[in-house]
C-alpha positions in Angstrom: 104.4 79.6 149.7 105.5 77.2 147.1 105.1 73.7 147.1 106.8 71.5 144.4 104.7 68.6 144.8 101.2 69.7 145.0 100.0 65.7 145.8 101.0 67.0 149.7 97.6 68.6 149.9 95.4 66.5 148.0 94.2 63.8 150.6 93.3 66.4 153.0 94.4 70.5 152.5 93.5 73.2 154.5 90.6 75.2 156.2 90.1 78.5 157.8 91.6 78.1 161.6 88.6 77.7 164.2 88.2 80.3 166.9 86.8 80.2 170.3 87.5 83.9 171.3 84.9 86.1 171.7 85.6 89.7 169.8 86.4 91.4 173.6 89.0 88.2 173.5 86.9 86.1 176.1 87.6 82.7 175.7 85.3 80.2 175.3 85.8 77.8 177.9 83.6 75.6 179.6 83.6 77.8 183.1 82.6 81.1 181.0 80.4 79.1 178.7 78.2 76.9 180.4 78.7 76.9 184.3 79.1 80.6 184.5 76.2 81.5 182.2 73.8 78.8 184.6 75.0 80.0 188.0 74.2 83.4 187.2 71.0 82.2 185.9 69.5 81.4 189.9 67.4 78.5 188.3 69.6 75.6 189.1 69.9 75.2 192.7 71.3 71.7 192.6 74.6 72.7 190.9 77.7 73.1 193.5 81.1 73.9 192.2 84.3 73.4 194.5 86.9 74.9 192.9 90.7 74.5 194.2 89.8 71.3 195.0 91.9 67.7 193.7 89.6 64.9 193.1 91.8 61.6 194.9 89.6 58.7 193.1 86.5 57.5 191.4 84.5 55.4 194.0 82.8 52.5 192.9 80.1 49.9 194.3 80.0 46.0 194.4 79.2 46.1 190.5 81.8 48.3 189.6 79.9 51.0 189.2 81.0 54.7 189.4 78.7 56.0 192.3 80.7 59.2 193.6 84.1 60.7 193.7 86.3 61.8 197.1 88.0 64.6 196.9 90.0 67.1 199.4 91.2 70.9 199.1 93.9 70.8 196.6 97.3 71.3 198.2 99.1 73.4 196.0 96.5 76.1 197.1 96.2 74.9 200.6 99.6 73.8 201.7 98.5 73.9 205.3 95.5 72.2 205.1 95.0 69.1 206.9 91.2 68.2 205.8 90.6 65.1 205.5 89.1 63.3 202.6 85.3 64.2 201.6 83.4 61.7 199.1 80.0 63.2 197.4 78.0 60.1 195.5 75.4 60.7 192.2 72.1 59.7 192.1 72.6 58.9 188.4 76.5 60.1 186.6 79.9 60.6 187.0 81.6 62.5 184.6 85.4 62.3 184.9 86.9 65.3 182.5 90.5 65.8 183.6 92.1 66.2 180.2 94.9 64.3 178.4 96.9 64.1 181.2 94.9 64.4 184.4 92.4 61.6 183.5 94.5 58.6 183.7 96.2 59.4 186.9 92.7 59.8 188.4 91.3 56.1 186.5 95.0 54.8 188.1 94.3 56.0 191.6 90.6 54.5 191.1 91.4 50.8 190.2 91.4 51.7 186.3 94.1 50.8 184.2 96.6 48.3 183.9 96.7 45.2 186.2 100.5 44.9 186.5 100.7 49.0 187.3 98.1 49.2 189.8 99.9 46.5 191.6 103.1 47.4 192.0 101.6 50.7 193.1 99.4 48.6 195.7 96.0 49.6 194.3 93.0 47.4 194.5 92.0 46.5 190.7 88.8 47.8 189.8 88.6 47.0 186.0 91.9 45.9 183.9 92.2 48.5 181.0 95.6 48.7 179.6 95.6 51.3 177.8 95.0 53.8 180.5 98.1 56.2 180.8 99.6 54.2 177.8 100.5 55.4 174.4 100.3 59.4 175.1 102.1 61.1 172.0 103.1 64.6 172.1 102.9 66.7 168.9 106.8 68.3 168.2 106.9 71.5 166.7 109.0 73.7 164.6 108.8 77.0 164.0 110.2 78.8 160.4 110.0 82.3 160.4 109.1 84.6 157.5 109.3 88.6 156.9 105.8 90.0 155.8 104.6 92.8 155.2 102.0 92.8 157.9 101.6 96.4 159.5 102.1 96.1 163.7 98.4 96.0 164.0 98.2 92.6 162.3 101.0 90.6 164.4 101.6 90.0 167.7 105.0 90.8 167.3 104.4 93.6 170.4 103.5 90.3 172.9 106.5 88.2 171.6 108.7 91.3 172.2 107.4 91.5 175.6 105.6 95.1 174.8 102.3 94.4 175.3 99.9 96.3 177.8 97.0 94.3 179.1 95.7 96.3 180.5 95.5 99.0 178.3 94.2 96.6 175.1 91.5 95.4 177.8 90.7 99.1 178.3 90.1 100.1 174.9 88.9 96.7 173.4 91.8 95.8 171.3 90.4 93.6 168.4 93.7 91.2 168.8 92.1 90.7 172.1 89.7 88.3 170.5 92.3 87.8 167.2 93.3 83.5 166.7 96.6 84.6 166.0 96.4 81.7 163.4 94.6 81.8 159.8 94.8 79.0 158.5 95.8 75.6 159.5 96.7 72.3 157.5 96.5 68.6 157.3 99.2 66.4 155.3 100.0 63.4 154.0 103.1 62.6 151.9 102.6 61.6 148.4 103.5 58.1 147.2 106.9 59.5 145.8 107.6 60.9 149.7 106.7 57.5 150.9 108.6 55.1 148.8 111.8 57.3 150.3 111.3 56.9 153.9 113.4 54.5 155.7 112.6 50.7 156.7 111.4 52.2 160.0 109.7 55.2 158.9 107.7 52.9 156.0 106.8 50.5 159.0 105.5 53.3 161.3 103.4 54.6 158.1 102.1 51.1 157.2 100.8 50.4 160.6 99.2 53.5 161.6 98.3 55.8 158.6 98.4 53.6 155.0 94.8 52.3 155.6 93.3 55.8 157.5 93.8 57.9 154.2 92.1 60.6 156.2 94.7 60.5 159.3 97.3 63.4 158.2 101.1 62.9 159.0 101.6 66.4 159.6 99.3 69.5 160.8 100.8 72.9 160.2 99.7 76.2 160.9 100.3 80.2 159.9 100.8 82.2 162.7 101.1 86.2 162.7 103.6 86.4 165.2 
């Protein structure tokens, strides 16, 4: 790969990708990595997991404090239920962990978020907090192929071709079971000469949200064996 103007990588540059697959090609999630390994344990008798379950809304006390969640059996998995509604309360915590996306709609549903949302949606206001569900960006990518000279047993090109046997690579341990896929990934910024061409817009987006973070890159890249 040749780059022109080397000042692209000097604010930032690039690192070895992370992984969090296991050599057997386990992931390393939280179910397999910390609930899992505790339930199988025997010592913790006061940890319950529901699972295909959809948590409806925080509850919260007079002080606006989160005291318990109610919940009901999620209906995409139990179109024919007709449960009602079940709360559980804590003692101490609530954790809410839905993700990017699943968090906010949860906060909404609670009384969490924007004042002028929450009412035209009819739900009592617990705490105004604006940002909630606001200002989600999505990371566009695009994709520019290369010809290597990988052998087959360094790609994944058998899995994009739709030749791949599960089954058969779970079988006989497949290293690419537990293979990233990616090798190295990369933060960038523009240089100053990439910056004085952007457009009035572009130069007002890059004034407001990256000029002073000089360690916010523009642009995250990747090299993927596919």
């Amino acid at each position: 790969m040749v780059v022109e103007d080397a000042q692209v990588f000097k604010e930032i540059g690039t690192q070895k990708a992370l992984s969090y697959i296991s050599p057997k090609g386990i992931r390393s999630d939280v179910a397999s990595s910390y609930l899992l390994p505790k339930l199988k344990a025997g010592q913790h008798p006061t940890l319950h997991i529901l699972v295909q379950h959809q948590v409806l809304r925080i509850l919260f006390n007079d002080d606006k404090r989160a005291i318990g969640v109610e919940f009901k059996p999620n209906p995409l998995f139990n179109p024919n239920s007709d449960s009602p509604a079940q709360s559980v309360q804590a003692r101490k915590l609530v954790v809410l962990s839905c993700g990017a996306l699943g968090t906010p709609p949860v906060l909404e549903r609670s009384g969490v978020g924007n004042p002028e949302v929450l009412k035209k949606a009819g739900v009592h206001l617990v705490a105004a907090v604006p940002g909630v569900g606001a200002n989600y960006e999505d990371h566009p990518s695009m994709l520019y192929p290369y010809r290597a000279d990988l052998t087959p047993e360094e790609t994944l090109d058998v899995f994009t071709r739709g030749e791949l046997d599960l089954a058969e690579w779970i079988k006989t341990g497949d290293k690419r079971l537990g293979w990233n896929v990616m090798d190295v990934s990369c933060k960038w910024r523009p240089s100053q000469t990439d910056i004085d061409g952007f457009d009035p817009e572009m130069r007002q987006a890059w004034d407001r949200d990256f000029k002073s973070k000089p360690d916010r890159p523009l642009v995250m890249g990747a090299f993927v064996n596919r």
